[in-house]
ZAMARGU-4260 file (C-alpha; in steps of 0.2 Angstrom, whole numbers, plus 5000, padded with zeros to 4 digits):
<rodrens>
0) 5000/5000/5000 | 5005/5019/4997 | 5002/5027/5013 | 5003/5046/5011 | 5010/5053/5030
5) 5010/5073/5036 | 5017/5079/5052 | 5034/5077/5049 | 5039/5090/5060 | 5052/5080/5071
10) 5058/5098/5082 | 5058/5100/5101 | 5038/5102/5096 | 5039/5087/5087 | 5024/5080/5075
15) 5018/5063/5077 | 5021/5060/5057 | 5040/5050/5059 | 5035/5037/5074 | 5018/5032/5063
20) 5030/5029/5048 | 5042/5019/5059 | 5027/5011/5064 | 5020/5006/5047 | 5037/5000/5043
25) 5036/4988/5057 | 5019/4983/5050 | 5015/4963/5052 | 5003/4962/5042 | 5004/4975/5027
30) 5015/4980/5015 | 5019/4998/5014 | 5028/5011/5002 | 5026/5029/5013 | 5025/5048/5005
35) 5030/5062/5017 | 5016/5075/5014 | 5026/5090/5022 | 5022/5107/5025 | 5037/5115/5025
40) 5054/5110/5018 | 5064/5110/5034 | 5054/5098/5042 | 5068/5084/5048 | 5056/5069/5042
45) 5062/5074/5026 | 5081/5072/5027 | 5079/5056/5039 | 5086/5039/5028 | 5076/5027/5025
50) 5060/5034/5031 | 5048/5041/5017 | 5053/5033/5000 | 5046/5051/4992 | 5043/5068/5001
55) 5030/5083/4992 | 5023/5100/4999 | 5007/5103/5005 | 5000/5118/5006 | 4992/5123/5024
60) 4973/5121/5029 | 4974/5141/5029 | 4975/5141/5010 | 4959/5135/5008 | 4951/5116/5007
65) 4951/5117/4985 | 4970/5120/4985 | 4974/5106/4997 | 4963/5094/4986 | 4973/5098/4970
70) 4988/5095/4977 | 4984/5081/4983 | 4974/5076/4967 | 4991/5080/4959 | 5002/5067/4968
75) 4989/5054/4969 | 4991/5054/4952 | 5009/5052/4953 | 5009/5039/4965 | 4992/5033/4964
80) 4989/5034/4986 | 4980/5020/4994 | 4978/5029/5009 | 4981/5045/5020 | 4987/5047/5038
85) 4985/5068/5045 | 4993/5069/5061 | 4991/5084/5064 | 4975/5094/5075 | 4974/5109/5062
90) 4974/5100/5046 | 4958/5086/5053 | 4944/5097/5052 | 4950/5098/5034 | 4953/5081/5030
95) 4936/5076/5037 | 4927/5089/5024 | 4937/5081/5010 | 4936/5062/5015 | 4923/5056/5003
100) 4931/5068/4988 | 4947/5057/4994 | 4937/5041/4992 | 4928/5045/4978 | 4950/5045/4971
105) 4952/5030/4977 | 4963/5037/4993 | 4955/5028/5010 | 4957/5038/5025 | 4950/5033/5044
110) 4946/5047/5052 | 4933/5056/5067 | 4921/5063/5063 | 4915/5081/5063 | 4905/5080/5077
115) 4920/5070/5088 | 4933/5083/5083 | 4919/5096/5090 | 4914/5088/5107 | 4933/5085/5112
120) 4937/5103/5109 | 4945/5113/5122 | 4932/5123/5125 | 4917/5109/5126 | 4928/5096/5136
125) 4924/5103/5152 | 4904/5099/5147 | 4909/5083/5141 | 4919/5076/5156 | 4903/5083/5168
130) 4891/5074/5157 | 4899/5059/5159 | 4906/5060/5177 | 4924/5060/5173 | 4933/5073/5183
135) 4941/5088/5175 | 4949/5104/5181 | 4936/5117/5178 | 4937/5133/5167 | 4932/5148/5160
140) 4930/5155/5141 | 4937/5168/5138 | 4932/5180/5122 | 4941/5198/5127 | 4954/5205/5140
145) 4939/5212/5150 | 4935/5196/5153 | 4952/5189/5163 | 4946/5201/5177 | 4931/5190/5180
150) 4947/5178/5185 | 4947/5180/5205 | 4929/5174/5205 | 4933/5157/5200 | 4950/5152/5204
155) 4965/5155/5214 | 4982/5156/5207 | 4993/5146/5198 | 4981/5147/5183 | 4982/5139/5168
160) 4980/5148/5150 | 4977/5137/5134 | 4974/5141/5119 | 4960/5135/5107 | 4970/5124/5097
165) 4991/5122/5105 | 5001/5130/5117 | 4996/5134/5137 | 5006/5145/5150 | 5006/5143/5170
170) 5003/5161/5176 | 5004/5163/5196 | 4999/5181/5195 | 4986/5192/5185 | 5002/5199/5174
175) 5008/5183/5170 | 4989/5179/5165 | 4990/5196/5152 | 5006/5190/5144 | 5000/5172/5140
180) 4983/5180/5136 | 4990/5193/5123 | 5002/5178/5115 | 4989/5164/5112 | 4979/5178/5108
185) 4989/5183/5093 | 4993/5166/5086 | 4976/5155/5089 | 4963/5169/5091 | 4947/5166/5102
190) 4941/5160/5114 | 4957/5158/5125 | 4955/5144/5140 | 4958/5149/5158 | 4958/5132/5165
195) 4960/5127/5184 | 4980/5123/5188 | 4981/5102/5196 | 4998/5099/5204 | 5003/5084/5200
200) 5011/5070/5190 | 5006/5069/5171 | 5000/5053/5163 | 4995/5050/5143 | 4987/5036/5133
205) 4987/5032/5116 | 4973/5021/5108 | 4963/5020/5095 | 4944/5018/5091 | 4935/5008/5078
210) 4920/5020/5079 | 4908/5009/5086 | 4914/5010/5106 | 4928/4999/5104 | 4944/5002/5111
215) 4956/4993/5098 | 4971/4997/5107 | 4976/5007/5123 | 4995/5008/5132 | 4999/5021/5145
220) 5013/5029/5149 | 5022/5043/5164 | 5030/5056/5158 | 5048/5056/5167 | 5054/5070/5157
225) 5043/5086/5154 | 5052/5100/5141 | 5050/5120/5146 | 5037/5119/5131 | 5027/5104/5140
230) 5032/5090/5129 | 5037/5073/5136 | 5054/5069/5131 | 5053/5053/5140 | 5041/5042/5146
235) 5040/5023/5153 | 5024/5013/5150 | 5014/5008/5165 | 5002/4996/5172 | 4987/5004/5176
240) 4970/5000/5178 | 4960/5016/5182 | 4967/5024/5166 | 4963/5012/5156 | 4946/5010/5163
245) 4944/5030/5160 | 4952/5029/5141 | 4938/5011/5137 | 4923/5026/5146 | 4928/5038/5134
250) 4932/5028/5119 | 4914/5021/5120 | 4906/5036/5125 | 4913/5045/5109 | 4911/5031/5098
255) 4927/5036/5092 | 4932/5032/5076 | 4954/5034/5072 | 4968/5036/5084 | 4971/5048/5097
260) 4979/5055/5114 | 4972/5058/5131 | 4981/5068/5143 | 4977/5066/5163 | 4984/5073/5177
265) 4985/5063/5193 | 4982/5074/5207 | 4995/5074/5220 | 4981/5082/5234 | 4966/5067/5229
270) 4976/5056/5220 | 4965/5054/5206 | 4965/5057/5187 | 4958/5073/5179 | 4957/5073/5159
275) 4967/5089/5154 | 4967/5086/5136 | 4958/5075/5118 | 4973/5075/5108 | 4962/5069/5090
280) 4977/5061/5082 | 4992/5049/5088 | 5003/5057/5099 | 5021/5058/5094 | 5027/5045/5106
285) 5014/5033/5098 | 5031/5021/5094 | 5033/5018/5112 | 5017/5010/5110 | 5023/4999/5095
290) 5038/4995/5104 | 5028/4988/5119 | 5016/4978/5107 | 5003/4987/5101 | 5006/4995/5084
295) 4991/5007/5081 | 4995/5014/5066 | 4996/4996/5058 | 4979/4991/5066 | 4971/5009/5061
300) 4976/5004/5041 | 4967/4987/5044 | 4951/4994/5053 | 4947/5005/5035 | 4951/4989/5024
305) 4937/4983/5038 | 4949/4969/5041 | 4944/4959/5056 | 4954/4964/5070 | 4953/4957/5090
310) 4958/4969/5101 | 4974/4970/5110 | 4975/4964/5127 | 4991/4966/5133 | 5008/4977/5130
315) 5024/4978/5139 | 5026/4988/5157 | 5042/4996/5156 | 5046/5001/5141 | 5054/5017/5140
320) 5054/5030/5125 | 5070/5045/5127 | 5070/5061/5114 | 5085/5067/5107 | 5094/5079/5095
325) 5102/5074/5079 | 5108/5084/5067 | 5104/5079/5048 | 5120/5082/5036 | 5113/5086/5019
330) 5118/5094/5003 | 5110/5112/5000 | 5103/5105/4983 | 5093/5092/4991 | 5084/5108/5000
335) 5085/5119/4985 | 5076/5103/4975 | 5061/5104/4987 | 5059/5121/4989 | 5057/5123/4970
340) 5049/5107/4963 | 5040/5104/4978 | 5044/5084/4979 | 5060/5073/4981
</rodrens>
């Protein structure tokens, strides 16, 4: 199969795009040829060896859904594409409108849908989690800089601010709160998230919905090292029950259809979970989870043949997953080729 791949993006913010292709090449059970579908060419996916057999440029979901679908008509066919992986949060919402334009192509994707990507937004997650009794920190939506002063009514400081799609900021005083304000402000827009701080450990899980309730697959993991930027840089799978009893609850309450990332904190005054975070995609560890015996990616590919899958039962406790820095040597015709053509 011709897998298409985005999120290539391997920096200290890194994409989940390179652990899914390492994934698929560790595939059991299909055959794969993979296609980088980058967004910019100094994304590191490109310059890796022997990871995608061919890179092109994409143009962002800003430039509109009828560009995207050109280019993408354009290298299907090229390389006549049996299937497409997004992994990133920005571009689903597109993806999900052009599914059946991309199926009517011949190009399978497996995907949430609309109305998922909606309820797990950051600012209906709190309604969500109190529907369905699963604790949450609580917060307030906030839609102008009048509105942070309506902060001392409903939480003491540290507080947390979030914005509507990436990046959050621990403020301990109203100026911090300003200067985190003003930032996400500029870069995601409204409504910005001022969200109740939970000291304590942080905890993921990666699994993956067939859309019918199922949970396919499901390993979690500690964080044992968090960056400035809140990124785990390393992290050991863990036996726990109560997560994955909360991920099953939540997997089945969305129906949820594809992979993604749940994000809890464990309190360190109740010590119990609170679900920060629905990530809608495979986190960029998710090859921890291949390495312990679950490879969701692979199994995502088979659920859309509807192939016949049992879930997984079982993955290995202790498995640990380290970041680091490497630099790619290259020559500056490589990057001149992709900036010009567009494909390499």
């Amino acid at each position: 199969m011709k897998i298409g791949v985005t999120g290539l993006n391997a920096t200290d913010n890194p994409g989940p795009g390179v652990p899914v292709i390492r994934s698929l090449q560790e595939a059991t059970h299909i055959k794969t040829e993979l296609i980088g579908l980058i967004y910019d060419s100094l994304e590191p996916g490109i310059y890796m060896d022997n990871l995608a057999q061919k890179n092109y440029l994409i143009p962002y979901p800003s430039s509109g859904l009828e560009n995207m679908f050109e280019r993408i008509k354009y290298i299907h066919d090229k390389e006549h594409l049996d299937f497409i992986i997004p992994n990133l949060d920005s571009e689903l919402f597109g993806f999900v409108k052009l599914k059946n334009r991309l199926n009517e192509l011949g190009i399978k994707t497996f995907l949430p849908t609309f109305e998922q990507l909606m309820i797990r937004g950051k600012d209906k997650l709190f309604d969500f989690c109190t529907q369905h009794d699963i604790k949450v920190p609580k917060n307030i939506l906030i839609t102008s800089q009048n509105d942070l002063y309506s902060i001392p009514k409903h939480f003491t400081y540290p507080v947390v601010v979030k914005g509507i799609f990436y990046e959050a900021y621990i403020a301990n005083n109203f100026e911090e709160v300003i200067t985190g304000f003003n930032k996400l402000r500029v870069k995601w827009g409204f409504p910005i998230i001022i969200q109740e701080y939970i000291a304590g450990s942080e905890y993921n899980v990666v699994a993956l919905g067939d859309g019918k309730g199922n949970t396919i697959g499901a390993v979690p993991m500690k964080k044992l090292y968090i960056t400035d930027k809140g990124k785990g840089w390393a992290g050991v799978t863990i036996n726990d029950s109560t997560l994955l009893e909360l991920t099953h609850k939540i997997m089945q309450k969305t129906e949820w259809q594809s992979g993604l990332e749940l994000e809890f904190m464990k309190s360190n005054e109740t010590n119990e979970y609170y679900l920060l975070e629905i990530n809608p995609r495979f986190p960029a560890w998710v090859h921890l989870a291949t390495a312990a015996g679950q490879n969701l990616p692979e199994a995502l590919i088979r659920l859309a043949l509807s192939e016949n899958i049992d879930p997984f039962t079982s993955y290995k406790i202790g498995t640990i997953f380290i970041r680091g820095s490497w630099d790619f040597i290259t020559d500056m015709s490589v990057f001149e080729k992709i900036t010009t053509m567009g494909e390499i």
